[in-house]
C-alpha positions as CSV (number, residue, x, y, z in Angstrom):
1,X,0.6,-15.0,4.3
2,X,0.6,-14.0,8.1
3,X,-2.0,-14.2,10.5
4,X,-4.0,-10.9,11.5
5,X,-2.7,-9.1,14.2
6,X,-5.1,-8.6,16.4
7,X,-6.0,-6.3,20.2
8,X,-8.9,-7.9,22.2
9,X,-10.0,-4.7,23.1
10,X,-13.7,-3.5,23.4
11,X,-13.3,-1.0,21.2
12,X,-16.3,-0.6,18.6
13,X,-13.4,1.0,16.1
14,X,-11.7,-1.4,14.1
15,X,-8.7,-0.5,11.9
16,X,-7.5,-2.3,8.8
17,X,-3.7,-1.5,8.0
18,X,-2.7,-2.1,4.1
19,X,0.8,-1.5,3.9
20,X,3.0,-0.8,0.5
21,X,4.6,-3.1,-1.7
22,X,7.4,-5.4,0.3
23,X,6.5,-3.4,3.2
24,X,4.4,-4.5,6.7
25,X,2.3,-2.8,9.7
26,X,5.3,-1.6,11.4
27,X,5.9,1.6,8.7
28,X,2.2,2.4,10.4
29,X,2.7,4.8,13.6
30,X,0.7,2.6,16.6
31,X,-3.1,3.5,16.6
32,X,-4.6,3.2,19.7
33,X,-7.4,1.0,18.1
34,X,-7.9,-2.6,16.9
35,X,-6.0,-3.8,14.0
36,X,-5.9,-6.3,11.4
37,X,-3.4,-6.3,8.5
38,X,-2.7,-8.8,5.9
39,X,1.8,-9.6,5.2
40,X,2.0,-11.2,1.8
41,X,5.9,-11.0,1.7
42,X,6.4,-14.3,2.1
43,X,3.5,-15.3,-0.4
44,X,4.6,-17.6,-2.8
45,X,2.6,-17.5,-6.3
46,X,4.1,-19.7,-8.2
47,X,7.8,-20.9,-8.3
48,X,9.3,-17.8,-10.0
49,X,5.8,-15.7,-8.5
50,X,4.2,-15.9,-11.4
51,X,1.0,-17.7,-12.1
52,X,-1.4,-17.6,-14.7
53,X,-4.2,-16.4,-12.1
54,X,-2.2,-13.5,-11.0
55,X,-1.1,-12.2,-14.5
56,X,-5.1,-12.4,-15.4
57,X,-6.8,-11.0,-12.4
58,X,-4.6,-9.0,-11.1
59,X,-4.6,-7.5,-7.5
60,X,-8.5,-9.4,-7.0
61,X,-5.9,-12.1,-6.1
62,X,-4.5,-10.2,-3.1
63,X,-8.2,-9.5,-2.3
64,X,-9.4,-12.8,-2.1
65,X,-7.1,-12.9,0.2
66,X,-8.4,-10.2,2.2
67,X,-11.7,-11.9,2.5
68,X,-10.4,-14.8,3.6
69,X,-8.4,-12.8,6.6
70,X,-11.6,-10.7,7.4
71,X,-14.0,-13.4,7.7
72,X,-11.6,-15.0,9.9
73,X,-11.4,-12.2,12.4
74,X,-14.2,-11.0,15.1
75,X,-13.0,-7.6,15.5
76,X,-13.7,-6.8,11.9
77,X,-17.6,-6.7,13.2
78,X,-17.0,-3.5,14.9
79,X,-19.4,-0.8,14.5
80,X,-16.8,1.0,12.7
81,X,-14.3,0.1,10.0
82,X,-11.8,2.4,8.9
83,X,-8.8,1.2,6.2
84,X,-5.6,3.2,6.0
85,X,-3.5,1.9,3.2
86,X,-0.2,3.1,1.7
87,X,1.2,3.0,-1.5
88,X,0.1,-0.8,-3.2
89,X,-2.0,-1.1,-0.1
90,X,-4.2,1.8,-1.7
91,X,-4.9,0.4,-4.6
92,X,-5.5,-2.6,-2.9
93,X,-8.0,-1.4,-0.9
94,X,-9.5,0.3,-4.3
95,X,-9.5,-3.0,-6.0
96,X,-11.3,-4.8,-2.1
97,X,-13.8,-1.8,-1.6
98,X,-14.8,-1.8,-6.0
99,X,-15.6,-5.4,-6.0
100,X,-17.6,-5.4,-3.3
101,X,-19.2,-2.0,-3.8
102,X,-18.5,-0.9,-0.1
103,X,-21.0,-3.0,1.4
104,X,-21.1,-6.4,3.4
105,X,-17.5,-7.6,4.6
106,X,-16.4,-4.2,2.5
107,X,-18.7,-2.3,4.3
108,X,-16.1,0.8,5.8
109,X,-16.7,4.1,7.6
110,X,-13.6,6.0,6.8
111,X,-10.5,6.0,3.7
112,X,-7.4,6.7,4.7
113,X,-4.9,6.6,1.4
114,X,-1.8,7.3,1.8
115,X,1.0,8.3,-1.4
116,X,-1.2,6.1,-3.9
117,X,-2.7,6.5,-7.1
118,X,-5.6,4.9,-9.0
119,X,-3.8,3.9,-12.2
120,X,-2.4,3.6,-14.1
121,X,0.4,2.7,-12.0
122,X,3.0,2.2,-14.4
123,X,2.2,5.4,-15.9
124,X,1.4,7.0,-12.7
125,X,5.2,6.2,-10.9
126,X,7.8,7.9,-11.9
127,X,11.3,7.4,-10.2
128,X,12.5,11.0,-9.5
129,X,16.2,11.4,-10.3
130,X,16.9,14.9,-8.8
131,X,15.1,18.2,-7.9
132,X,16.2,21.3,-8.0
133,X,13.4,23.9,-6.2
134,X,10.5,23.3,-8.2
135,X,12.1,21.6,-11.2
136,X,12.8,18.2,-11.2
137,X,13.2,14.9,-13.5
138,X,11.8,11.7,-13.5
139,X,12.0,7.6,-15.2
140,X,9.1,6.5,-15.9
141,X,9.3,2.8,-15.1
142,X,7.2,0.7,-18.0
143,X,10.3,0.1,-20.0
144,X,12.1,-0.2,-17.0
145,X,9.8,-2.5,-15.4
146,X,9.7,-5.5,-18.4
147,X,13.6,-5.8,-17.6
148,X,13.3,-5.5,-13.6
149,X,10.9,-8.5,-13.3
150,X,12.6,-10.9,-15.2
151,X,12.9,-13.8,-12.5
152,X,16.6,-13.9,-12.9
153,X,16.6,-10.0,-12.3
154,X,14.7,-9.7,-9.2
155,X,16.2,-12.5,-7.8
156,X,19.8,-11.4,-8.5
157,X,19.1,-7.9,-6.7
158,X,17.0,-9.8,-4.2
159,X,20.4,-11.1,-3.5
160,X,22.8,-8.4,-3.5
161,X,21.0,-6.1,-1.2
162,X,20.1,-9.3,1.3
163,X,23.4,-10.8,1.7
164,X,23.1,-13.6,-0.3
165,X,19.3,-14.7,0.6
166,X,16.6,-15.0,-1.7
167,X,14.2,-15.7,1.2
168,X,12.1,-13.2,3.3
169,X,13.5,-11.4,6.8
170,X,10.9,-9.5,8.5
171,X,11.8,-6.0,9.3
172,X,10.7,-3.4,12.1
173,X,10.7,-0.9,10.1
174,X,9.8,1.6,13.1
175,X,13.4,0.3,14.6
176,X,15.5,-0.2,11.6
177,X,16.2,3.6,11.3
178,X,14.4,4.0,7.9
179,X,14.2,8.3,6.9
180,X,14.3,8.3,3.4
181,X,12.7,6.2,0.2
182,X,15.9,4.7,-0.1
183,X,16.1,3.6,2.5
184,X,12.6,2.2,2.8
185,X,13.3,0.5,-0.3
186,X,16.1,-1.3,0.3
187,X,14.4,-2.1,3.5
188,X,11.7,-3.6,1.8
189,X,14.0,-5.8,-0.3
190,X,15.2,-7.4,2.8
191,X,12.0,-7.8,4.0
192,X,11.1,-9.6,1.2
193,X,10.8,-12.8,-0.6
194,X,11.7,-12.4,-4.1
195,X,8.9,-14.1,-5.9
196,X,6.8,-12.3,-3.8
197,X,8.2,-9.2,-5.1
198,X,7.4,-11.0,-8.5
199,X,3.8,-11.5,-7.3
200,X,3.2,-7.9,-6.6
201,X,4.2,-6.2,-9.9
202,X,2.8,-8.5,-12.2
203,X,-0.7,-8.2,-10.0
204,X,-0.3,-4.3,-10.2
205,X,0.4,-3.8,-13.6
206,X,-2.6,-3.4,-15.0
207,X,-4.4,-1.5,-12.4
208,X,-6.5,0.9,-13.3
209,X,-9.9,2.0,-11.7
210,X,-10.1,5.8,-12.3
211,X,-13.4,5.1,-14.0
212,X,-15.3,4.1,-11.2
213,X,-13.9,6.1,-8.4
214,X,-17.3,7.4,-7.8
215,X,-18.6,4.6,-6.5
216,X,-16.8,5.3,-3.4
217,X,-18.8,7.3,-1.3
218,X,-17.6,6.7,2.0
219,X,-15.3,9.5,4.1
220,X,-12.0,9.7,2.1
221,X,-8.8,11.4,3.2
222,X,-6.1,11.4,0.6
223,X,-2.3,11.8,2.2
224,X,0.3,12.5,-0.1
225,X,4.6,14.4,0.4
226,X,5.7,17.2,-1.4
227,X,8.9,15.1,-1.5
228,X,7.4,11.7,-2.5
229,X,10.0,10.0,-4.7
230,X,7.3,7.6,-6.5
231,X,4.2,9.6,-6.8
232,X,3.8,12.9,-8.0
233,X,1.5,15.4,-6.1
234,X,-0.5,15.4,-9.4
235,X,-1.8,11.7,-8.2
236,X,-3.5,12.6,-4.8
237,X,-4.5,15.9,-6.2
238,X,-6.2,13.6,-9.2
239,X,-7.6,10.9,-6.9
240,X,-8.9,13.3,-4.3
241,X,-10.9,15.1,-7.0
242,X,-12.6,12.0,-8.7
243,X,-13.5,10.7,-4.9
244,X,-16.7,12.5,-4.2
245,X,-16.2,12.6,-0.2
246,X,-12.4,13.1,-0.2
247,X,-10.3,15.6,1.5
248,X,-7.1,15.8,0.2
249,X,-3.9,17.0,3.2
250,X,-0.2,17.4,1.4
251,X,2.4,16.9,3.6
252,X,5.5,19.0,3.3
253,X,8.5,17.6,2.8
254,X,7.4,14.1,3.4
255,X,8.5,11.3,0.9
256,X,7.0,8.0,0.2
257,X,7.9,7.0,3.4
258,X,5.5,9.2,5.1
259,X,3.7,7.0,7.2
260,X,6.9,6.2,9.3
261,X,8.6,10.0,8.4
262,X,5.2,11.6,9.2
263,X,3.5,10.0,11.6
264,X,1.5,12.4,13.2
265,X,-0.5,13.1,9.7
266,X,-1.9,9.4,10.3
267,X,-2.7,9.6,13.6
268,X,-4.7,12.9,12.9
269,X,-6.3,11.4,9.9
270,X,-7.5,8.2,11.4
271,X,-8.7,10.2,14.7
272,X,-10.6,12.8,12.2
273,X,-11.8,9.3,10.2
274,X,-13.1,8.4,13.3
275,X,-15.2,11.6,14.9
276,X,-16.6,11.7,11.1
């Protein structure tokens, strides 16, 4: 896991960036703020990323984690503490702010989520094959998944779309020229290591926390595209509603890449997260 990346500035703002699966800060557009955020893509759980820890308790793995980061880091005593999290960095930051019950090191000012759902993911994502105005189809992926994780298959594809290398190769993915979910995909594949991809679905898979949604009180906006690839609309609209201080903004024509597609709808949400 990397370090936090951190400004010295004197700012009394402090921003917590949770990126997407096999994805890092650089899909985030450059707040003008302190940051911190955790890179678990070369995280190794496990030979083959599997460990009986992970398959049992899930994503409060990758939040342990998290504590262990925050408590590290002076900035994360700012007055206030805003998280913007994308895709598995959502429900992430669902699983973090749950167990804690948004107080102590949890203790946040402002939710920014951003194309995520609460569960159940494997339910919730659906890979959409084509569109065509407002039809379209989609896989669901719970079949699919069983046969995708097999350690032979993920390291197989690890290789084919890496050249060759099983390992993980940071990518900017400001500079790397990625427009569309494929691309951030195969991005994120390179960027990578494949146990760590391992590591991440088998902690996801049973995520679930729809049912206590309401604990979250705290300033909420939820950012989802009309074009998201992974997540229907129908999963912000749902998670916006069951958040009792949530605004939900769609974002038209912006995919699952939307953070680095869409930029400006970040920056405006974190500055309105912030004059909340």
């Amino acid at each position: 896991m990397e370090g936090a990346t951190e400004n010295p500035s004197r700012e009394s703002c402090t921003v917590l960036l949770l990126p997407g699966m096999t994805l890092n800060q650089t899909i985030f557009p450059t707040l003008d703020v302190p940051s911190i955020a955790p890179d678990f893509n070369r995280l190794h759980l496990g030979e083959d990323g599997s460990t009986p820890e992970i398959e049992s308790r899930g994503l409060n793995v990758y939040a342990d984690l998290l504590d262990e980061m925050l408590r590290g880091s002076d900035i994360w005593e700012a007055d206030k503490r805003i998280v913007v999290a994308h895709s598995f960095g959502g429900m992430l930051a669902l699983t973090w702010l749950l167990r804690h019950r948004c107080s102590g090191i949890a203790r946040v000012d402002g939710l920014l989520l951003i194309a995520t759902t609460a569960g159940p993911v494997l339910d919730r994502v659906g890979l959409r094959l084509f569109r065509i105005q407002d039809f379209e189809v989609r896989l669901g992926v719970r079949l699919l998944m069983q046969l995708w994780n097999r350690p032979g298959v993920t390291r197989t594809v690890k290789r084919l779309i890496s050249g060759g290398t099983v390992d993980s190769h940071p990518i900017d993915f400001q500079s790397a020229g990625v427009q569309t979910d494929l691309d951030l995909d195969l991005a994120g594949w390179r960027n990578t290591d494949w146990r760590a991809m391992r590591s991440y679905r088998l902690a996801m898979a049973d995520f679930d926390e729809r049912e206590r949604l309401g604990e979250i009180v705290v300033p909420t906006i939820v950012l989802h595209g009309t074009d998201d690839t992974l997540f229907e609309t129908s999963a912000a609209r749902e998670l916006a509603v069951e958040l009792p201080n949530a605004e939900l903004r769609i974002v038209a024509g912006a995919g699952h890449a939307l953070p680095l597609t869409h930029g400006v709808a970040v920056e405006q949400a974190v500055h309105d997260l912030r004059q909340n």
